[in-house]
N, C-alpha and C positions, 0 to 999 in steps of 0.2 A: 659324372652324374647325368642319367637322363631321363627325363619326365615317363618316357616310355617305359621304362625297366621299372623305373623306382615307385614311381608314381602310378600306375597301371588299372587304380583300383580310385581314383580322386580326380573322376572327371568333373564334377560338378565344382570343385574346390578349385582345379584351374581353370574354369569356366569362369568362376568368381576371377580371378586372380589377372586372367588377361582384361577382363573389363575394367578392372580397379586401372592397370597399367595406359588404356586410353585413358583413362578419365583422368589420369595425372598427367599426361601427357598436352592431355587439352585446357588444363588448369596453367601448367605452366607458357602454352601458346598466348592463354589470357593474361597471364604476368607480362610477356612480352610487347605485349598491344599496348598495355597501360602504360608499359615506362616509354613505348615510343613517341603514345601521345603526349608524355610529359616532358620528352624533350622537345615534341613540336611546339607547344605550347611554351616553354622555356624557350625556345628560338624567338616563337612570336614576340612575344611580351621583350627580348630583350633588342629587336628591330622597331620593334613602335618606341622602346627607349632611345635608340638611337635618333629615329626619326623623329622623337617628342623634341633632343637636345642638339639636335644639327638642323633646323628648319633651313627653309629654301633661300638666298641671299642673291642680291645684285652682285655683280662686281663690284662696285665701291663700297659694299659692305664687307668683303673678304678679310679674314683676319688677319694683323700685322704681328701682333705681340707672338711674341715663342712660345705663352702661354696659353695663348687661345689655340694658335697651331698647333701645340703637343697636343690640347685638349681635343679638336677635331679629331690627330692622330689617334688618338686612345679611342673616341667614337666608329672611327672608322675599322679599328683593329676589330673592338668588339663586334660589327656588324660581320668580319669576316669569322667572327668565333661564333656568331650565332649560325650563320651559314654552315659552320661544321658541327655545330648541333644538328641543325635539318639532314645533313649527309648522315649520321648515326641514326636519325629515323630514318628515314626513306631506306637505308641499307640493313638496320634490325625490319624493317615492314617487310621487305624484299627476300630478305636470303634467310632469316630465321622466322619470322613470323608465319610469313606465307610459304615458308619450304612445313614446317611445325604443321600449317591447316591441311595443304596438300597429301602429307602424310599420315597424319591423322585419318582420312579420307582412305586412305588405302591400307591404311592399318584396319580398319573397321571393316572392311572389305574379307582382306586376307583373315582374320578371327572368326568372323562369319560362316569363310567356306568352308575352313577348318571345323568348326564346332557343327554345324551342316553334315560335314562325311563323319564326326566323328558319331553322330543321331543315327546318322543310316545305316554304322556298322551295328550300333547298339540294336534298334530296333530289326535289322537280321539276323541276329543271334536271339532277340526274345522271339521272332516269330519260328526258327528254329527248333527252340527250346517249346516255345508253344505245341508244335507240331508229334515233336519227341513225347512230350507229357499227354496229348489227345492221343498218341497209336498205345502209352502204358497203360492208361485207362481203359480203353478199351481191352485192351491183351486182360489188362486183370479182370474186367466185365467178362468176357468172354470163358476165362477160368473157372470163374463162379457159376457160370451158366452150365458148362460142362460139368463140372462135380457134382452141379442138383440133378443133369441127367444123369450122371454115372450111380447116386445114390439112389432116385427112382427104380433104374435098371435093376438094380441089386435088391430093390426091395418086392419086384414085379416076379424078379425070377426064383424067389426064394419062395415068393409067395405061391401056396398049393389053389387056392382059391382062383388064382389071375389068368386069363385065358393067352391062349398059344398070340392072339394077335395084339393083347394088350401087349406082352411081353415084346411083343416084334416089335411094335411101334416106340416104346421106351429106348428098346437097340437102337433103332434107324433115328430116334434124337440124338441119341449119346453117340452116336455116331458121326452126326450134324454139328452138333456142338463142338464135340474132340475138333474137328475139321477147321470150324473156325475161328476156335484158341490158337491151334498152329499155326494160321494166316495172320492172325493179331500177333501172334509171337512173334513173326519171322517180320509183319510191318514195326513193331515195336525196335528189334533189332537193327535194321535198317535205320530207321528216323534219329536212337542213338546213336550208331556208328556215325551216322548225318552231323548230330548236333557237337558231338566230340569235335569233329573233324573244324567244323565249324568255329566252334569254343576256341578251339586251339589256333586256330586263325586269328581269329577277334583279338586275343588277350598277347599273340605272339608275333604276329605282323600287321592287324589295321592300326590296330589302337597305339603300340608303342609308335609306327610312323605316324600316326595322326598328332600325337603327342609331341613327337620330335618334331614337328613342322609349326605347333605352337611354343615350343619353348624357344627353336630358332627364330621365330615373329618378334618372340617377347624381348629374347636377346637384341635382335636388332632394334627391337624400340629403345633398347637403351642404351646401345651404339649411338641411335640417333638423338638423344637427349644429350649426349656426351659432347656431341660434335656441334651442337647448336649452341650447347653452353660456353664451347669454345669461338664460336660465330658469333657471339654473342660477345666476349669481351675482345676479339681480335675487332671488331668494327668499331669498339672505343677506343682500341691502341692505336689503327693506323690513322686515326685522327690528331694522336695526342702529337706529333711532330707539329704539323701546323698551328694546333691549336698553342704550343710551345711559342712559332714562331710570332704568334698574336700576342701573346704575351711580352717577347722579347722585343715587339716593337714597342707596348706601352712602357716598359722598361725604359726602352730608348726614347722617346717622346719624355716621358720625364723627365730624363739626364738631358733634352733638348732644349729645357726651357734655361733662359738666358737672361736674368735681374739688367746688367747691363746695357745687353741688344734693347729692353723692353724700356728702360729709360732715355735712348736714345732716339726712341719712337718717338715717344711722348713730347721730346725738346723740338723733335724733326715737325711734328705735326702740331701742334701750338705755339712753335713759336715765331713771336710778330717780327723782329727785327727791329722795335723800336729801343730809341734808347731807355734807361730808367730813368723817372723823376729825378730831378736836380732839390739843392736844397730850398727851402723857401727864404723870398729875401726878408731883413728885417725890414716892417714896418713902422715907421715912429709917428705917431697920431699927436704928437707933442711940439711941435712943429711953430703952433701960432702961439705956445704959452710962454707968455712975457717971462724973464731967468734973471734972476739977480746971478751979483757977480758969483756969489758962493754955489750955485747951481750947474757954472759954467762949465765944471767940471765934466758933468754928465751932460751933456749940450750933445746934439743931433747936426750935424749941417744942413742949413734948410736948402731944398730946391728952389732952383731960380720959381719967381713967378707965386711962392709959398702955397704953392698946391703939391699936392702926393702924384709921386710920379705912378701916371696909370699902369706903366710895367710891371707896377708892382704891388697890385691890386688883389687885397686879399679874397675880392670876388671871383676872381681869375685863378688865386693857386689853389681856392678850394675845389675850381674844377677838373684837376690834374690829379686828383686821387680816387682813379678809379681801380688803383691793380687790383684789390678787393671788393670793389663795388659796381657800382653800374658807369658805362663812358657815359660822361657828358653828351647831353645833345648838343650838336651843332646847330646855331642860328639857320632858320631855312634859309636856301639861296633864290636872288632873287630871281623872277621870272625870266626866263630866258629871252632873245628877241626869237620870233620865228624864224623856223629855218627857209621858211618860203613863203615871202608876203602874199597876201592876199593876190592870187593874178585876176587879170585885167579882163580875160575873155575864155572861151571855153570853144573851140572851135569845135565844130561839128564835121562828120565824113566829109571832103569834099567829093563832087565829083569828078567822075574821067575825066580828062586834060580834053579829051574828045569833041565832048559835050560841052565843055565851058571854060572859063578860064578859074585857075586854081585858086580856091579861096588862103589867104597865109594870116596865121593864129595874130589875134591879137599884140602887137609889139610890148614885151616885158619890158620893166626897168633895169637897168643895164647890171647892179646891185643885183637883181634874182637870174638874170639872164648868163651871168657870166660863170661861168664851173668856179674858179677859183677865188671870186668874189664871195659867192653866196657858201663856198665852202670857211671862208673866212670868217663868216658871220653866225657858222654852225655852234651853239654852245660846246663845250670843253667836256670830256668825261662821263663822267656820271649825269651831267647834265644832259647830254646829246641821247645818252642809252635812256634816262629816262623820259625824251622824248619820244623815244623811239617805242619806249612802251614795253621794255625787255624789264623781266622780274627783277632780274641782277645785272648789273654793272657790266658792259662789254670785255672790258680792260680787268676787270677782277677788281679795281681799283678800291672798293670796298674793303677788299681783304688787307691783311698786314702786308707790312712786305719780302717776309718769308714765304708767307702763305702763297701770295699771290706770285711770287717766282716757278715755286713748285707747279701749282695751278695752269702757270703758259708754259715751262717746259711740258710740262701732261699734253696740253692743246697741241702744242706745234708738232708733237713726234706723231699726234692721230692725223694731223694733215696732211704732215709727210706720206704719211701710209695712202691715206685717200689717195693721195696726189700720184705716188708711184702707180695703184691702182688704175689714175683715170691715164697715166701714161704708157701702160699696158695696155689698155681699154686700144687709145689711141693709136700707137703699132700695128695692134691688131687688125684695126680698121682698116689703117694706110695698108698693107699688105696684102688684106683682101679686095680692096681698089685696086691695087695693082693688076692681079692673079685675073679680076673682071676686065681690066683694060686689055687686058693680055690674049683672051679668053671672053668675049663677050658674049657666047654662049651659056657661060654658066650665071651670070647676073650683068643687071644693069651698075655700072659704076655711081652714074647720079643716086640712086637710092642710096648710098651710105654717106652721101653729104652732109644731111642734117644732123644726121648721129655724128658724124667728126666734126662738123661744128657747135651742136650740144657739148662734146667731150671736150673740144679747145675751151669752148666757155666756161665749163665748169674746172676744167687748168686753170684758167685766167683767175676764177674766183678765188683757187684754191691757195694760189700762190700768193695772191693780194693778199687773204687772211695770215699767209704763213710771214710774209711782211710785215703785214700791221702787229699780228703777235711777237715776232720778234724785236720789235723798234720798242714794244712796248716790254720787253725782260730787257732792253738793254738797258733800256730805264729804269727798271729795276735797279739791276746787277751795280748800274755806271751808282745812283745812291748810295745803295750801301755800300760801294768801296769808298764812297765820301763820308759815310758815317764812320767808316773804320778808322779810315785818317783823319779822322776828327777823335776818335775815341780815346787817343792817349794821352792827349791833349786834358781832356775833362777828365779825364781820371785821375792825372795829376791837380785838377784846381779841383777834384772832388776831396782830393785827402789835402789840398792845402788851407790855413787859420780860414774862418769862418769871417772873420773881417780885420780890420787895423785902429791901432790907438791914433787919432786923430792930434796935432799937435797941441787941441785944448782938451785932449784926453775924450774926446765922444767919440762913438761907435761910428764908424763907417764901412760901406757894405763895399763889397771887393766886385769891381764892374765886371769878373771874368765868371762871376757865381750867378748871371742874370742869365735869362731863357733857359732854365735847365730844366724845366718839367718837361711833359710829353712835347711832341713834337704838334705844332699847330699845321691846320692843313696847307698845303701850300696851294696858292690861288691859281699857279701857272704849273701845277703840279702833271694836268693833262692837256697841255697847252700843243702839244706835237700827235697828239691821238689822229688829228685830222690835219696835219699839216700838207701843205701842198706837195710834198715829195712822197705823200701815203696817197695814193689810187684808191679808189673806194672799190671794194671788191664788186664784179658782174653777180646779178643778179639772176641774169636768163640773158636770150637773145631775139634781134627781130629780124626782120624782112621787110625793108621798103618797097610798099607796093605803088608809090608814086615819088617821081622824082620831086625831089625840096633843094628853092637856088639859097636857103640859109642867109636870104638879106639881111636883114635884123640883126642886131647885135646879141648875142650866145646863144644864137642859132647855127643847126649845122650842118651842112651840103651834105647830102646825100639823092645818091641815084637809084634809078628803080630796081629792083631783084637785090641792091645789097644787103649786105650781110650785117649788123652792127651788134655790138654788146650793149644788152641794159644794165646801167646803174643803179637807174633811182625809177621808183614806180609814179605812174600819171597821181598825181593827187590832186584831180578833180578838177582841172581846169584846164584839162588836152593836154597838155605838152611832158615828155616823157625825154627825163634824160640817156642817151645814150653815147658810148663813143665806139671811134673805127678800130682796123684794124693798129692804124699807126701810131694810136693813142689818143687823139684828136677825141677831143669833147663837148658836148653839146646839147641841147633842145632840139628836139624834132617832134611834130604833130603826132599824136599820139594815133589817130583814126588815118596817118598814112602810113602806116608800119602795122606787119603781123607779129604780136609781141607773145614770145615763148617762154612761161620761168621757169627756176628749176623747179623739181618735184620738192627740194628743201626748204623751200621757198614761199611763197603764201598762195602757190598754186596755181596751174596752170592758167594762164589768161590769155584770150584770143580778142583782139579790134580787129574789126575789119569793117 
């Protein structure tokens, strides 16, 4: 079949017929747009889901249960299935939408020029034909003209009346006329043989290739619709593997989640350590009522002294039932003593040894002056931290004592890390001292002084801390293995009779069934917090810029340019504890020391 042959005579019908073919062309481009914007917009909307239901978290908010973690999983699968939405747009925009416009563009183009030569062959065959039809007329004008001179002629010569010159003159028309019928004739002849010639062109070679060039246009537009349509679902298929394996992880995040890991959370992370309530003891209020003999029977043994033994104070076990209610408050503790009496004087900068003789701070009482004294007298625990003005308890001591095990192991493995840090830190330093000593062109070695003695100091702190945290889980740990060896024990008086028949038959309470509610706090419970074998961690470091002969009693020798660790900051009356390299501890004037803290610390501070 070809448009040329068959068709030869319906230009105007495939005139219609190629534009019908863009204009569906360019309908289906806009089909394509639409669904790519709906899967952008499906992308979007299911990234702002994810983002609504996975908001942004601390670390210590991270989720432990299996069932938050698959649920994350499944959030994050889905963020990577919206992603392979956006890939099916961007790649329908890409390879079928904008190949769809492109082409369309050049379709429009190629039908144009086509339809253009196919006008131009037209309108030269009508101007042809034009030409053919102006020389017939004429030729047949020209015939008519002739045969009225030829009928003049004939009536001129016939006629006896007509003179010799009319008759001439009639000839010499008919003459003129014949002449120019045969010129019309012969242009007539010519302009057909023209137009034939022509004709036959038109209808045998422009028109059937004009034709063939649009029906191959038209054909290829629908190659091209073919193959887009196939671009079209191949860009959904080679998505559908991954988007499979999105699936098959929420599949597996499902089968992830774990009823027993997620209960074992829960016991891990609330629970205290303490024992459970014990039974409560009997109380007999009946104690002072006079009993005949017949009474005797139900008789109570009285306590010496016939008062109720306060152990066993119904005020007291009502305060032990808190597993479902609020803890009892603890009676406040009473004030602390200070940790640092009032001092005596407040020395001021002295001056240069030069200039005068060295003024020496006011003499302390020997109680605040001595490190180990006034460490003695520091309150215990919770009480020291909330001297200190910390939100929470240093020691954790607050917490249970599961809680607070978990809590110092957490502490001590982040110090460790510090610590390895500032010993790397350290290395590094010493090494590049050396490399300058070696090499005193490339740096001066004193420049990295201060930094390697900032860095021992903040080892020194570091390791204090990882001490005092660990002396305080041992404390821990060392209890609860005493509650355990305690705990078979109660267990056994927890299931043994609730009391015995007394030999006049009265109730009496079984003395192994007493202390069994919560656990009261123990007085001496942070008695070793600050114990003298625990160093208080460094705080920062100074620089003596004046020698101190440390007269005084817990005061401490130091010479000028040394180097010492700070402890404990000046609180407001000069003196600033520090101690040496060798451990040695003490008070020194605060304005004869350049005093450096850490950055972690409450901030740089400079006396001078």
């Amino acid at each position: 079949m070809s448009w040329g042959i068959d068709l030869w005579d319906q230009f105007e019908n495939l005139d219609k017929h190629t534009q019908w073919g863009i204009d569906f062309l360019d309908r289906y481009a806009k089909f394509v747009k639409e669904r790519l914007e709906i899967e952008q917009t499906y992308a979007k909307q299911l990234r702002n889901l994810v983002k609504k239901y996975c908001p942004k978290r601390s670390k210590d908010d991270e989720p432990r249960f299996t069932s938050c973690i698959s649920f994350y999983s499944i959030l994050n699968e889905l963020n990577d299935y919206a992603g392979q939405r956006e890939v099916v747009a961007e790649e329908m925009g890409h390879k079928v939408y904008g190949e769809l416009m492109k082409y369309s563009q050049d379709l429009k183009c190629e039908r144009k020029h086509h339809l253009q030569e196919g006008r131009k062959a037209q309108q030269y065959l009508d101007h042809c034909w034009k030409q053919m039809d102006s020389s017939k007329k004429k030729f047949e004008r020209e015939c008519k003209e002739a045969e009225k001179c030829q009928l003049l002629f004939e009536r001129l010569d016939n006629d006896i009346n007509a003179t010799k010159s009319e008759v001439e003159k009639a000839k010499a028309q008919l003459y003129l006329r014949t002449h120019m019928a045969d010129e019309s004739k012969n242009e007539y002849a010519a302009q057909l043989q023209t137009f034939n010639r022509e004709q036959w062109k038109h209808f045998n070679s422009a028109i059937p290739q004009i034709f063939k060039n649009l029906q191959d246009m038209d054909e290829q537009r629908t190659v091209k619709l073919g193959e887009t349509y196939r671009s079209f679902a191949e860009v959904e298929r080679r998505v559908v593997p991954i988007v499979s394996k999105c699936l098959e992880g929420m599949v597996s995040a499902g089968k992830a989640v774990d009823e027993r890991k997620d209960s074992t959370i829960v016991v891990e992370s609330f629970k205290s350590g303490f024992e459970p309530p014990g039974d409560f003891p009997f109380e007999d209020f009946s104690q002072n009522i006079q009993r005949t003999g017949s009474d005797g029977t139900i008789g109570t043994p009285k306590n010496e002294g016939g008062k109720p033994d306060p152990k066993h104070s119904m005020s007291k076990a009502k305060n032990k039932l808190w597993l479902f209610g609020k803890k009892p408050k603890l009676p406040p503790p009473s004030a602390p003593p200070p940790a640092h009496p009032p001092r005596n004087s407040h020395p001021s900068r002295p001056p240069h040894p030069s200039h005068q003789t060295q003024r020496v701070p006011t003499e302390r009482p020997a109680q605040q002056r001595h490190g180990a004294d006034t460490r003695a007298h520091r309150p215990k625990g919770p009480l020291g931290a909330l001297r200190r003005g910390a939100p929470t308890l240093e020691d954790l001591s607050h917490l249970p004592p599961e809680q607070r095990r978990k809590k110092l192991q957490q502490r001590i493995e982040e110090l460790n890390k510090e610590l390895q840090k500032e010993i790397d830190q350290r290395d590094a330093l010493n090494k590049m001292k050396d490399v300058y000593e070696k090499n005193p062109q490339m740096g001066d070695p004193s420049s990295l002084q201060p930094k390697i003695s900032e860095t021992m100091c903040t080892m020194e702190r570091l390791r204090s801390e990882i001490h005092k945290n660990e002396s305080w889980l041992s404390e821990v740990e060392g209890k609860q293995s005493s509650r355990s060896d305690r705990r078979p024990s109660a267990d056994v008086n927890h299931h043994a009779p609730h009391g015995r028949e007394s030999p006049e038959g009265s109730y009496t309470e079984d003395p192994s069934q007493e202390h069994r509610g919560p656990p009261q706090p123990d007085p001496h419970e942070f008695d070793d917090e600050f114990d003298d074998d625990d160093p208080l961690p460094a705080i920062g470091h100074c620089k003596a810029l004046y020698a101190f002969d440390g007269a005084n009693e817990g005061t401490l020798v130091m010479k000028e340019d040394e180097v010492l660790y700070v402890i404990e900051e000046d609180k407001g009356d000069g003196w600033t504890r520090a101690r040496k390299q060798t451990g040695e501890e003490g008070y020194v004037p605060s304005s004869y020391v350049d005093i450096t803290l850490e950055k972690n610390s409450k901030g740089a501070v400079t006396y001078i």
